[in-house]
C-alpha positions as CSV (number, residue, x, y, z in Angstrom):
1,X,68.5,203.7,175.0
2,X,69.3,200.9,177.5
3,X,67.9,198.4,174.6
4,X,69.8,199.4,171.8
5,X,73.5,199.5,173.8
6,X,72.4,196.1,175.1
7,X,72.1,195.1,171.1
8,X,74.9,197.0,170.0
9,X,77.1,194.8,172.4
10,X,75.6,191.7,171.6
11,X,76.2,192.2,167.8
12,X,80.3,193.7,169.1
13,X,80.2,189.8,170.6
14,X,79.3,188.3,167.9
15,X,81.5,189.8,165.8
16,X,84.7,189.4,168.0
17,X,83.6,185.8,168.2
18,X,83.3,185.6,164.4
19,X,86.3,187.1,163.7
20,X,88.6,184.9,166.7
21,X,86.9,181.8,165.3
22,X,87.9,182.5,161.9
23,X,91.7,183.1,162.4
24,X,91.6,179.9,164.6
25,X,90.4,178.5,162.2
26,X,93.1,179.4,159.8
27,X,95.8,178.9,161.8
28,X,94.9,175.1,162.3
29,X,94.7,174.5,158.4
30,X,97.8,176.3,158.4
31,X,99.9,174.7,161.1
32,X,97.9,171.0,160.0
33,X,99.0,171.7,156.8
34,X,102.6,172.6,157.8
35,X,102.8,169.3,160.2
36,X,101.5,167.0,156.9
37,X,104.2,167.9,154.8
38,X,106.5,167.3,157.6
39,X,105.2,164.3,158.3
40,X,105.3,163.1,154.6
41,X,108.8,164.1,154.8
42,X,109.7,162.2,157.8
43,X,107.8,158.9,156.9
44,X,109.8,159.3,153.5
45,X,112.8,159.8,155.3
46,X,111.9,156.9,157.7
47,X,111.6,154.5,154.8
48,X,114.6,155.7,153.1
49,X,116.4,154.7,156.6
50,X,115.0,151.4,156.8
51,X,116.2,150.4,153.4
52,X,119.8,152.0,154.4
53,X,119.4,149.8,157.3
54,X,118.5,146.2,155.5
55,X,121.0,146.6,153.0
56,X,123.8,147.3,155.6
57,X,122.4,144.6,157.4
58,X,122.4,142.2,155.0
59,X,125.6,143.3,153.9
60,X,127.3,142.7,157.6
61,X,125.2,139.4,157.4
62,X,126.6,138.4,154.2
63,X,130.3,139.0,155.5
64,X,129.6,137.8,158.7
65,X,128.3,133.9,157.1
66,X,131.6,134.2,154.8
67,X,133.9,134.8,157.4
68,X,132.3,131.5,160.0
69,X,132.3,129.6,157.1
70,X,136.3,130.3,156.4
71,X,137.1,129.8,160.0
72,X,135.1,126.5,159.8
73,X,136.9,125.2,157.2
74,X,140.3,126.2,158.4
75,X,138.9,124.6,161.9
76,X,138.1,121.1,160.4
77,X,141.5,121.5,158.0
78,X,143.0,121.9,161.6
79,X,141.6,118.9,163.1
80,X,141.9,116.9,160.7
81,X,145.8,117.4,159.9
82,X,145.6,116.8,164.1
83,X,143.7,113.7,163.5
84,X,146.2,112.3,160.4
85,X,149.0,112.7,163.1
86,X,147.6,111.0,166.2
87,X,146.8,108.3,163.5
88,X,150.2,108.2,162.4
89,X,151.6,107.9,165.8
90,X,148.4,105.5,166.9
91,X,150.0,103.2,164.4
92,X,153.7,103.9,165.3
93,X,152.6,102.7,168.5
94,X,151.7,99.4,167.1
95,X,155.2,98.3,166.0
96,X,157.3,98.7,169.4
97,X,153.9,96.6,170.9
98,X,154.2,94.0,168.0
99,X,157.5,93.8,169.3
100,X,157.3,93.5,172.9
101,X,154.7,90.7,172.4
102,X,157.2,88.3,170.9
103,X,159.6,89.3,173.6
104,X,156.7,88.2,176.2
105,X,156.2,85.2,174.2
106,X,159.8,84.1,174.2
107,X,159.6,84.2,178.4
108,X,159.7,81.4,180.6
109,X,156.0,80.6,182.1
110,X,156.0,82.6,185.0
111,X,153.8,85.3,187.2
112,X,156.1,88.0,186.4
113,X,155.3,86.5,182.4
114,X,151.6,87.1,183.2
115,X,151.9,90.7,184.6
116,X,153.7,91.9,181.7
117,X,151.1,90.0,179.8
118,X,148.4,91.9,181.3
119,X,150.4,95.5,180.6
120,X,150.8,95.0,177.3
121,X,147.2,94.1,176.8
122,X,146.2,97.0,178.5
123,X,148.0,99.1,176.3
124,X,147.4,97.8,173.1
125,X,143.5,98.0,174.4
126,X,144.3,101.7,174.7
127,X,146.3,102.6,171.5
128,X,143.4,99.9,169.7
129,X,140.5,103.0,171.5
130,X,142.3,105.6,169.9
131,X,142.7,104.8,166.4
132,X,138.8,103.7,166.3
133,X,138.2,107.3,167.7
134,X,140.0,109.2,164.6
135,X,138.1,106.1,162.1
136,X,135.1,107.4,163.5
137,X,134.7,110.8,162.2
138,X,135.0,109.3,158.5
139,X,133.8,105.2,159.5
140,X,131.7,105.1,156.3
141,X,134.4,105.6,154.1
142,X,136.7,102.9,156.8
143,X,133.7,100.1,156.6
144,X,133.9,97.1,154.1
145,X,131.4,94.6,154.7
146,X,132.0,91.0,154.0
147,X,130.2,87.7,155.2
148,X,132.4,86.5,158.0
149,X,132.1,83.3,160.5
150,X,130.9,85.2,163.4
151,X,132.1,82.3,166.0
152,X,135.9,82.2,164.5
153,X,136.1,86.0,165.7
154,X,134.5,85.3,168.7
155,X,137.0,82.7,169.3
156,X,140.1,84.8,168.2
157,X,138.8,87.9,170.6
158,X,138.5,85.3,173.6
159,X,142.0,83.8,172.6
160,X,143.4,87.3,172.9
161,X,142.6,88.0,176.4
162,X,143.3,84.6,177.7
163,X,146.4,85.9,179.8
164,X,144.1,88.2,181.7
165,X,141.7,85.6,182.4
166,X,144.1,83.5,183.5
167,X,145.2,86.2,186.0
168,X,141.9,87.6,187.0
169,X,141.1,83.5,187.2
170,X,138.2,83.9,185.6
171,X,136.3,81.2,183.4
172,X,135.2,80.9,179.6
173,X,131.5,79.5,179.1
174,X,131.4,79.3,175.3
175,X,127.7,78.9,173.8
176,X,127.9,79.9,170.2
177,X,125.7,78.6,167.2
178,X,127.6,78.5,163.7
179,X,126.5,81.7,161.9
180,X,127.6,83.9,158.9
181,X,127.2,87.7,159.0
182,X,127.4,90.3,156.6
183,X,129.5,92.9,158.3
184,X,132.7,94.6,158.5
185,X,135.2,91.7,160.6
186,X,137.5,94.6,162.0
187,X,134.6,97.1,163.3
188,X,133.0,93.6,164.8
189,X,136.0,92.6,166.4
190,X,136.7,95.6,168.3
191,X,133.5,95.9,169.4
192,X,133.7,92.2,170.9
193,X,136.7,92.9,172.2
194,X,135.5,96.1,174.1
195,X,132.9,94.2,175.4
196,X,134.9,91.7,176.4
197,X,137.5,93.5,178.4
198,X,135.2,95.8,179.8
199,X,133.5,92.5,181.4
200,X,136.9,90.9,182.6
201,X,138.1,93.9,184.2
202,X,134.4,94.3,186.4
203,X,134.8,90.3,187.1
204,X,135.5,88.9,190.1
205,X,138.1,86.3,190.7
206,X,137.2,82.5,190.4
207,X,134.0,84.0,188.4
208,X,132.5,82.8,184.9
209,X,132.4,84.8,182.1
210,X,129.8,83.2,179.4
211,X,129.4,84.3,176.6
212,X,126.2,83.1,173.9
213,X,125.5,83.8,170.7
214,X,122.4,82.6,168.9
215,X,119.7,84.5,166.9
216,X,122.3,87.2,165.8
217,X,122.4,87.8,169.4
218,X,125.8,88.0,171.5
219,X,124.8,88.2,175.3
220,X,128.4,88.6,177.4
221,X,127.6,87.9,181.0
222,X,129.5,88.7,183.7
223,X,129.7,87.4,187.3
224,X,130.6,90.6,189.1
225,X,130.4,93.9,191.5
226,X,126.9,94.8,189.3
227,X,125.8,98.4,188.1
228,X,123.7,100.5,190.4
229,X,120.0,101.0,188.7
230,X,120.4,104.5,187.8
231,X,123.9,104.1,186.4
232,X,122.6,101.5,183.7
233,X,121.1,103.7,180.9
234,X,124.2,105.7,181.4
235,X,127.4,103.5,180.8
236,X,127.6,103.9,177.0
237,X,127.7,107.8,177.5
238,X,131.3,109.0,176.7
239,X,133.2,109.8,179.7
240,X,131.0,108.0,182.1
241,X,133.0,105.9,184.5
242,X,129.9,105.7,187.3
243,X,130.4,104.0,190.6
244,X,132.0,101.0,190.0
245,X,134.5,102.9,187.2
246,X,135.7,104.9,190.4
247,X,136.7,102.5,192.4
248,X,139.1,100.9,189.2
249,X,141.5,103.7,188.4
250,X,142.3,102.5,185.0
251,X,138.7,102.9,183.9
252,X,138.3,106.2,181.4
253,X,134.9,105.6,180.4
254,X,135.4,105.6,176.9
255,X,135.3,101.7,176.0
256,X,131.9,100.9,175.9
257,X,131.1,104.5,174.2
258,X,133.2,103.9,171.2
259,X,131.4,100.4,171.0
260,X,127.8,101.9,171.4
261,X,129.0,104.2,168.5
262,X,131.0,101.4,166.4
263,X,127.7,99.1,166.7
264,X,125.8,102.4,165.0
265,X,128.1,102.0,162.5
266,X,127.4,98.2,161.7
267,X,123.6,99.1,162.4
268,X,124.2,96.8,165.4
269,X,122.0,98.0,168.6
270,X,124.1,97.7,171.9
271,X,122.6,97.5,175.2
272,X,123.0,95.8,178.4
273,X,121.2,94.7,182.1
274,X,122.5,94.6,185.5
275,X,122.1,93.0,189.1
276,X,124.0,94.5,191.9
277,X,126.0,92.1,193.6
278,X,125.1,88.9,190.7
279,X,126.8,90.9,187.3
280,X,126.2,92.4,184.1
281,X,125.2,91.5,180.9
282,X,126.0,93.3,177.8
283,X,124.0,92.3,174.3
284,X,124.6,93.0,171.0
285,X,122.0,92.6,168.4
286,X,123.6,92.5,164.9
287,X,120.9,93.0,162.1
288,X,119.3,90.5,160.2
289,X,120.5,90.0,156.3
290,X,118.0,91.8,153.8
291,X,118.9,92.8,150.2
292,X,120.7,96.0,151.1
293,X,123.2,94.2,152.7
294,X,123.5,92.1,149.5
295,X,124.1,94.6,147.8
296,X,127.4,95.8,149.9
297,X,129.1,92.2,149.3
């Protein structure tokens, strides 16, 4: 009797086992079947999304690139029309200076004569920085190259700063070699005579200035304060007055950039070496003639 209740429960186990296993097991294909369509849905859903989203994307893109590229254009309209008028007035400038130079010129010899002498140069130096500035922005559409006498400019740049020389008692050592160039004479000139001026004002008084020019090479040497090491590769950088341009309170650092970047222009390569306490030289390498230059005659 014990035997057959003890089977008659076993097969009651087996049975409620059978029977528990089976709806488990049809409630996972149910629910798994419930959660794949949902997640069918979702990833269509999802992709549908993500397309909404590059489009609008693209679109905000699209709209964004139109409107930088107006505001660019009215920006360089802007600066330009600014640039046109600081021309107009760079060259305004000119005729009130043109004038006060034959007033100068029409003084008796005197120390007062010098001074003003030494003013006016300093402005038209100045007024001469800012209309190269403006040119700059559009210089290949300014240049016209033409083969020039290299040592009657360097002649006519020295015989314009003879007044300051004269007041900062400074000497002219002349060493220049006959030479034509193919280059554009008013870019050249004001390069030379940024150069120059930068030298006289760093000169010291009862100094030499020499200046040689041979090989396509123009070497301006000073005999002044110097240039500390570590201010050397830095004194075409706009702005930079370093050390020495401190102690001169006229000095605003753009001179020699605008001739670093007017050489660039000629395809000229500016550099210069320095020894504190013995001076400065400044060289300009001017490139040599080749057919493309030929071709600009």
């Amino acid at each position: 009797m014990n035997v057959l209740l003890l089977i008659d429960n076993g097969f009651g186990f087996a049975r409620f086992s059978y029977l528990n296993g089976t709806l488990l097991f049809f409630a996972l294909l149910f629910f798994g079947r419930l959660f794949w369509k949902d997640a069918r849905q979702l990833e269509s859903f999802e992709q549908k999304e993500e397309a909404n989203y590059i489009a609008v994307f693209q679109q905000y893109t699209e709209q964004l690139e139109s409107q930088m590229t107006k505001e660019l254009l009215e920006t360089k309209v802007a600066i330009e029309e600014r640039a046109d008028i600081q021309f107009s007035w760079g060259h305004e400038l000119k005729t009130p200076l043109t004038t006060m130079q034959l007033l100068i010129d029409k003084l008796p010899a005197s120390e007062q004569k010098q001074l003003l002498q030494l003013e006016w140069m300093r402005m038209n130096l100045l007024v001469d920085q800012s209309l190269h500035s403006l040119r700059l922005n559009a210089a290949e559409n300014d240049l016209l190259f033409r083969k020039i006498d290299m040592k009657r400019i360097l002649i006519d740049e020295v015989k314009m700063l003879k007044s300051w020389c004269r007041i900062q008692d400074v000497a002219i050592d002349l060493d220049i070699e006959e030479d034509e160039v193919v280059t554009d004479a008013k870019w050249l000139s004001f390069i030379i005579r940024q150069l120059l001026s930068n030298s006289l004002k760093y000169s010291n008084k009862g100094g030499t200035l020499t200046i040689t020019y041979k090989n396509r090479c123009l070497a301006i040497q000073d005999e002044g304060m110097g240039i500390l090491e570590e201010d050397v590769p830095r004194i075409f950088d706009k702005g930079f007055t370093g050390t020495n341009g401190r102690k001169q309170s006229a000095s605003t650092g753009m001179g020699l950039y605008l001739a670093k970047q007017s050489a660039e222009q000629l395809h000229a390569k500016l550099f210069a070496t320095s020894e504190i306490h013995v001076g400065t030289t400044v060289y300009l390498q001017l490139p040599k003639q080749n057919d493309y230059t030929n071709t600009l005659m």
